[in-house]
N, C-alpha and C positions, 0 to 999 in steps of 0.2 A: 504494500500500500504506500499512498507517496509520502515522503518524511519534510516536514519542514524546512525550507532554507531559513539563512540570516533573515533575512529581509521578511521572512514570513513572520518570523517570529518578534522580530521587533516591532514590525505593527500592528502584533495581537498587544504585544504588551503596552504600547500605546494608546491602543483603545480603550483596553480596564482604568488606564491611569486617565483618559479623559474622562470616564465613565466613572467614577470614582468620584472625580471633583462635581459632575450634576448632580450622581447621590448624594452629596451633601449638602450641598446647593437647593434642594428639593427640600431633606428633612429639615433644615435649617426657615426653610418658606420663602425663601429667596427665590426660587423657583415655584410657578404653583403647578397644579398638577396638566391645565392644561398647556404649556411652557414644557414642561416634562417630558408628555406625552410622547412625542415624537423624537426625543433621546431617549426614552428608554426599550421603543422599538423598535427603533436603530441595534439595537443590542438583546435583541430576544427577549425583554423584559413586557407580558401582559399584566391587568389589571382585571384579575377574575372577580367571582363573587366575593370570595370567604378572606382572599391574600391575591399577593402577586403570583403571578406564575413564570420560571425560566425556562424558554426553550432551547435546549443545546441544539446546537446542528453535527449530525453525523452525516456526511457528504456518502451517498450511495452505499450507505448502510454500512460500512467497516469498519470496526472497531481492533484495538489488538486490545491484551489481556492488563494491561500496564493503564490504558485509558478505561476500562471497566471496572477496575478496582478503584479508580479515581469517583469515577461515577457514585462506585456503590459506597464511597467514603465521603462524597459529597451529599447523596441519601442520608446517613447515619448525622453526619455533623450538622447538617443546616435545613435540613427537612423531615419529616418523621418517619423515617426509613422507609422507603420508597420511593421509586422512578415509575414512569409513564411511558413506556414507549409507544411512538404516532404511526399512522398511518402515514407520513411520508421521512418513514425510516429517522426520525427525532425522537430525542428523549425530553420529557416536561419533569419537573418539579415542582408540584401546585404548593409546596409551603413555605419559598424561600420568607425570609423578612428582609424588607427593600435594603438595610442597611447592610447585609450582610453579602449581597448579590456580588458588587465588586468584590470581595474575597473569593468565591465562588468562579468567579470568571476569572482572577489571579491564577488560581489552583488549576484552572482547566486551560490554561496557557500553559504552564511545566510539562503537560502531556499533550500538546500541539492540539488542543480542541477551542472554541470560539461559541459562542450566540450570533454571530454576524450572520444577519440576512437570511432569519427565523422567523424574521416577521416584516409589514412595512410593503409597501408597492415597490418590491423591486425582485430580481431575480432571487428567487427562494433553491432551499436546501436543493441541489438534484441528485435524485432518485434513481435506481439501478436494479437489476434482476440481484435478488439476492441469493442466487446462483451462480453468479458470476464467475469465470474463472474455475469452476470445479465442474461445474453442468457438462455431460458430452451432447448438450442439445444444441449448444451454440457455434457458433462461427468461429467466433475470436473472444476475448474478455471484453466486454464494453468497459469498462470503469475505466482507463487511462483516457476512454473518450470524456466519459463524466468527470473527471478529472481537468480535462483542457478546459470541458465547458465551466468546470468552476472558478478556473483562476481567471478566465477571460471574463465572467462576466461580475466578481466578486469587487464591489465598488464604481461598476462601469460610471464613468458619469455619465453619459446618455440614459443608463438604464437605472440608473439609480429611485427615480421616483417618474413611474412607468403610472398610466393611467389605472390600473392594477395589481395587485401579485402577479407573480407570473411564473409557472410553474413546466417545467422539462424532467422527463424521464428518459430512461435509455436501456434497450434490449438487443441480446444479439441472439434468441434461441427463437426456434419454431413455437415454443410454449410463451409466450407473454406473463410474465410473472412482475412485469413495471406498472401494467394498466398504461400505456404509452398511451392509448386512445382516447382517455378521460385527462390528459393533460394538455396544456396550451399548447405547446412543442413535444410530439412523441419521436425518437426516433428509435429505427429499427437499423442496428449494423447486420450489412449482407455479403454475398459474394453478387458483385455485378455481370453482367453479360462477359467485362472484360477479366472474369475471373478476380479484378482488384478488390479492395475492399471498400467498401459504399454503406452510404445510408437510404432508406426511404425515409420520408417525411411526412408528419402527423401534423396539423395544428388547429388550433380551434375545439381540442374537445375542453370536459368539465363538467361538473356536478354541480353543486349549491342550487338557487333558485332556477335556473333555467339549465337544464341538462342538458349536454348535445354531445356526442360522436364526433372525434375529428376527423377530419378531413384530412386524404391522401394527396398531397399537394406536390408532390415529389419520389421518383422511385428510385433516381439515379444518379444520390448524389455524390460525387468523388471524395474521396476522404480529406483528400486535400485542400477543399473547401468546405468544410466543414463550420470554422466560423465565420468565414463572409455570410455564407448563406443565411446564420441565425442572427448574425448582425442586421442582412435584409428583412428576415421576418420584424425582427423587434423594431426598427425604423419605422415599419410601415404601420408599425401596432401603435409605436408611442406619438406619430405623426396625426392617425385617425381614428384611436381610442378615444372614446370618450369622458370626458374627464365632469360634466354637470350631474349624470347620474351613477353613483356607482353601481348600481345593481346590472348594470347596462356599459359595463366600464369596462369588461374580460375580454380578448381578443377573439372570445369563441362567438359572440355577441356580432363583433365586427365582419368577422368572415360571415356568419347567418345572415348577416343583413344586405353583404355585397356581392354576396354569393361565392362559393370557394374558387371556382373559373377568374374573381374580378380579382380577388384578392391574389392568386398565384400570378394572375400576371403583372401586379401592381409590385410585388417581390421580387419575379423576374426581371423585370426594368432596372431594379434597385440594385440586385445581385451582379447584373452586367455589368453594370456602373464601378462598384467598389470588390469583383470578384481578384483581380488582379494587386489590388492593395499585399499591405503588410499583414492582411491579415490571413492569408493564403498559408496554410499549412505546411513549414517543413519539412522536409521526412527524419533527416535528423531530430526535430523537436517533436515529431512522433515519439517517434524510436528513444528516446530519450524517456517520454513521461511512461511509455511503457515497459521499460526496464524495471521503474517502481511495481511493478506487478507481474512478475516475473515469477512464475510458477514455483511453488513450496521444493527441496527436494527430494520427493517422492521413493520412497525404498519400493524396489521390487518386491510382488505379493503376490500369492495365488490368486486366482480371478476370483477364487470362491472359497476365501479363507475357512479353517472347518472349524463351526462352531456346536459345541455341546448340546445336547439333546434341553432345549429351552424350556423351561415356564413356558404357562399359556401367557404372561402381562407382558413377556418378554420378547416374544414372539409378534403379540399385538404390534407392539411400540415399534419393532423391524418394519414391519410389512406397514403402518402407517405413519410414520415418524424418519424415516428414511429416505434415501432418491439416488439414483442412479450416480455412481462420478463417472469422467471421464477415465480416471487413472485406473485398472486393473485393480483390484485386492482395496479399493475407499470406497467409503458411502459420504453421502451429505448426509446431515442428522438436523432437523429442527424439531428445536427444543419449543415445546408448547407453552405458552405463557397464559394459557385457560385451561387450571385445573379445574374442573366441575366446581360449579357454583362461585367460582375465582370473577377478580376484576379483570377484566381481558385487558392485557398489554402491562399490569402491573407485577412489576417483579422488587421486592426487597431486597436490602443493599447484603443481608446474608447469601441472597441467591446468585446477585451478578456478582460477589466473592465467587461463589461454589463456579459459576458458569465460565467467570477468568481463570481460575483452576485447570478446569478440565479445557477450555481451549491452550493453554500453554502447554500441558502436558501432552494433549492426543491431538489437535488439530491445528498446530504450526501457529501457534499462536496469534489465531483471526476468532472474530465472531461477526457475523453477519445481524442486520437491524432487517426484518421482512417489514416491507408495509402493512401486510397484516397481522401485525403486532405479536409477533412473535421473534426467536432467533434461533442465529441457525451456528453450526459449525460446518466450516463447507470442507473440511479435507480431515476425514476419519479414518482411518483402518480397519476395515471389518473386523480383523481378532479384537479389535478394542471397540467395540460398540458393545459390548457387555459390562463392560469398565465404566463408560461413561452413563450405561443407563444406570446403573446402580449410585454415579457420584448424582444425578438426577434426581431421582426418587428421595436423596437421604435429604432433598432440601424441599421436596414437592413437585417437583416439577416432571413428574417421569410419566405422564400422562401421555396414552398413544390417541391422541385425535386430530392430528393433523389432514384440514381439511372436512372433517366431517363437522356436522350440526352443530356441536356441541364448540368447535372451534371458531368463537365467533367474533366481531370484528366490533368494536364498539368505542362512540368518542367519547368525552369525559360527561357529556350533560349537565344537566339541573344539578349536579353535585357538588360544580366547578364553576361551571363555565356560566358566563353573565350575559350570552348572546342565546344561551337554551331557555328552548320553552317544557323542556320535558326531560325526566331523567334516562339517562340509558342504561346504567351501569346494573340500577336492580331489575331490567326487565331481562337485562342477557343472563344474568346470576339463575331468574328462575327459568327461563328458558332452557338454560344447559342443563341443570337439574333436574326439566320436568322429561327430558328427550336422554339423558346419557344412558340409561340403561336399553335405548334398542339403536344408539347409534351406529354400530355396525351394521345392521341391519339395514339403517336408512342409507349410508355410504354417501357418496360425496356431492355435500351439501352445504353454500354457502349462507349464513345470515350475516346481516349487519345493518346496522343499527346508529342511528343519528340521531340528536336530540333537536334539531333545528332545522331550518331547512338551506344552510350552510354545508350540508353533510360530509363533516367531517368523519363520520363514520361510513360512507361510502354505500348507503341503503341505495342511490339510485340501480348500483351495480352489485345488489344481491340478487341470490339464487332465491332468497327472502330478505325484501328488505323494509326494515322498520322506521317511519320516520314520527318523531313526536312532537308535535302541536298544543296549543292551549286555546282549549275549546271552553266557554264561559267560565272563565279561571281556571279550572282545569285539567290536569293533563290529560292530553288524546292520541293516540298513534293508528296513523295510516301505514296499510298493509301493502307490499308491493311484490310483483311474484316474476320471475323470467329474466330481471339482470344478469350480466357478467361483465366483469372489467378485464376479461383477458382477449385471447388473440381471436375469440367470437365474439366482440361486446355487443352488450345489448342493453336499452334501457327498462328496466323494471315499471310496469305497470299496475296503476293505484287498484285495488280490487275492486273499493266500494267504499260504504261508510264505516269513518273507523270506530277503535274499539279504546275502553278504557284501563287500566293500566291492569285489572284480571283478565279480562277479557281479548288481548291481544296476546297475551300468553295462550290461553285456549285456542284463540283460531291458527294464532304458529302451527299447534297440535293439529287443529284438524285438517290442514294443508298438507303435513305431514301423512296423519292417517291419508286422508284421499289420492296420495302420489305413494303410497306404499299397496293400498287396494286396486289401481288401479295401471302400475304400473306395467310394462309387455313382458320383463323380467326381472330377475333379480340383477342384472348385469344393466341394465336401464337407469340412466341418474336422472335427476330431479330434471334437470334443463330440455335434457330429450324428452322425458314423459312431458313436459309442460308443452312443448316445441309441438309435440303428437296430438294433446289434446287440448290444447286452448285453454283459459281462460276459465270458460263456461262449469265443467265438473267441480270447480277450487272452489268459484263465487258461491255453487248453490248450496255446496258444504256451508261453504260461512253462512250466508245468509236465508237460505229456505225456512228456518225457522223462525226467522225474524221478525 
């Protein structure tokens, strides 16, 4: 992964020391809060319901064992032991106290980590297959790409205060494990016709209030330009974004309205124009940022290391807790971070100890951040996935449901968060509780869960997705059936009217039931049986009796 230079490092430490003098500047009232405001979002710092919240940034989800024990000693010290990991592969701390923040971001500088550009209209954290680099599904590793795209765009002043967030993802497998489609800029590394290395180009997708698919805008882009071309997109975003409504402010908005045709070629113009620039790709300054990622060195293995005659939990946790590696004789292992009835994405700072642990000792010292809130170690050795599941379980974490029902996706809500109208944390808790014991059964099935219609929890692109409202004070959640955020996307459809906070527990259930009775087999997942029969058998479940 990439290591810090001088210069990196001294303008992290930079910024806590400016950031330092606001914090006090503020508690003093020197500063009031809306004065603040926009310094301490400059630095990952939100202003939830209950306290402040910090969002660290983990650039395409990488972590080593040295920064996770940092993490989980930053949990224990200045928050009430526990971290939050996001759906765009960040970690949150909803308890810092504002004074202590700058020490916090002090501490997370020693280990090359930052809050820069966690929040705020500008180029936010980017996102990566957290497979990366181990997966044999892929081309090549994206992350030296997500890499470029961070240091180019990390302070851009053009891009710095963009008519909205603005969010890029990056995949190089046939599996879409980034949700590339649901972000402003998706791209897909391929092999092009010329056998080189290429991108397609996504832009214009997203969620929150008005959801849309983005658009394929590009198949053939040379690697070599790679940042003119995003320089073209953002130009023409921050050129004809709109900047009077924000709800109407996203570049997905832009492209909808000008049609994706008007918009590729308003790009194209622009790409011609500055394609030849400085900012045309080296191959050298490839080959350089990807030497930081520069494969583990892998010991010769049997393809099919031999493991002892297992436990059935043990067995479980192989067969769904596991993935294919590239390398002979390794598995990828994700670690679940929804133990039944658990906060999804919440891990205590005892855990990310145990979790740094066992990636130093068996997995070359990485951990990966998945967007769906969970981690992963991506270079295991099969004789030692027995090692690791046991250093797992001694902490809680040894749960085999990766992927299934029970493994569900959910933002912080009415718990936390001051822009929710509804809680999410307790309707996932009884969810997974009320479904774990026939989850295998049901097999792989996405929910997720938002408490606003911000969805940060990603319900547009469930296989069920939950969104909650407040309905005459209230809380209410509407039911959505048929999403996905991968390399099928699709947007999830509202059922009907929704249900009250027991009530949308039960009809989860009887969606459930209804796609278990009526499936063509057992080997049939939710998305095809839904895909086969519509709409219609799910609604008269929910509501025939109504």
């Amino acid at each position: 992964m990439y290591r810090y230079d001088e210069f990196d490092a001294e303008f992290v430490h930079q910024r806590v020391a400016q950031f330092r003098d606001q914090v006090a500047r503020r508690l003093t009232g020197e500063l009031t809060e809306d004065e603040f405001k926009p310094l301490r979002l400059m630095n990952g710092v939100y202003l939830q319901l209950h306290a402040y919240m910090l969002r660290i940034a983990i650039p395409y989800g990488t972590l080593n064992s040295r920064q996770l024990r940092k993490l989980a000693h930053i949990a224990r010290t200045y928050d009430r032991g526990t971290g939050h990991f996001t759906t765009r592969q960040n970690l949150q701390f909803n308890w810092p106290k504002l004074a202590d923040i700058p020490d916090i971001l002090g501490e997370l500088a020693t280990v090359e980590m930052h809050a820069i550009q966690t929040s705020g209209n500008c180029i936010r954290n980017v996102t990566a297959d957290h497979f990366a680099g181990a997966t044999a599904e892929e081309v090549a590793d994206p992350r030296p790409y997500a890499e470029i795209i961070r240091q180019w765009s990390s302070l851009h002043p053009e891009f710095s205060f963009l008519p909205r967030k603005f969010k890029v993802a990056v995949t190089a497998a046939s599996r879409d494990r980034a949700a590339i489609r649901v972000h402003d800029i998706g791209l897909e590394l391929k092999r092009l016709a010329t056998g080189a290395l290429g991108f397609a180009v996504f832009v214009g997708g997203g969620q929150g209030r008005t959801p849309i698919i983005a658009k394929r805008i590009r198949d053939d882009l040379p690697e070599a330009d790679l940042l003119s071309y995003l320089e073209a997109v953002l130009r023409i975003y921050n050129l004809h974004g709109r900047r009077d409504n924000k709800f109407k402010a996203r570049i997905k908005i832009l492209v909808h309205e000008i049609g994706a045709a008007a918009f590729s070629a308003q790009v194209e113009e622009e790409w011609q124009r500055i394609r030849d620039s400085a900012l045309r790709l080296p191959e050298d300054e490839i080959r350089r940022i990807q030497a930081y990622f520069t494969p583990p060195a892998f010991e010769p293995q049997p393809s099919k290391a031999y493991l002892r005659p297992p436990e059935r939990s043990f067995e479980r946790w192989v067969t769904r807790n596991t993935h294919t590696h590239k390398q002979p004789g390794y598995a990828i292992v994700t670690i679940s971070l929804k133990p039944i009835g658990g906060v999804p994405g919440d891990a205590s700072a005892e855990q990310m100890d145990a979790i740094a642990d066992l990636a130093q000792q068996y997995s070359f010292d990485e951990v990966r951040v998945s967007h769906e809130q969970n981690l992963v170690l991506p270079h295991v050795r099969i004789e030692d996935l027995r090692r690791v599941y046991a250093g797992l379980q001694a902490v809680g974490l040894g749960e085999a449901n990766a992927g299934l029902v029970t493994d569900i996706i959910a933002c912080p809500g009415l718990d936390y968060c001051a822009l929710a109208n509804a809680r999410s944390i307790p309707i996932a808790q009884r969810i997974s509780a009320r479904l774990a014991a026939r989850q295998d059964a049901i097999g792989d099935l996405r929910i997720k869960i938002s408490g606003c219609i911000n969805a940060c929890g990603h319900h547009h692109v469930g296989h069920i997705g939950i969104l909650g409202v407040e309905k005459r004070g209230e809380e209410h959640y509407q039911l959505l059936l048929g999403g996905s955020g991968a390399e099928d996307a699709a947007l999830a459809t509202i059922t009907g009217p929704g249900f009250d906070p027991d009530g949308i527990v039960d009809a989860v259930a009887k969606v459930v039931d209804t796609y278990l009775s009526l499936r063509a087999s057992a080997n049939e997942t939710f998305l095809a049986a839904y895909g086969r029969l519509g709409p219609a058998p799910f609604k008269e479940a929910l509501y025939a009796a109504a």
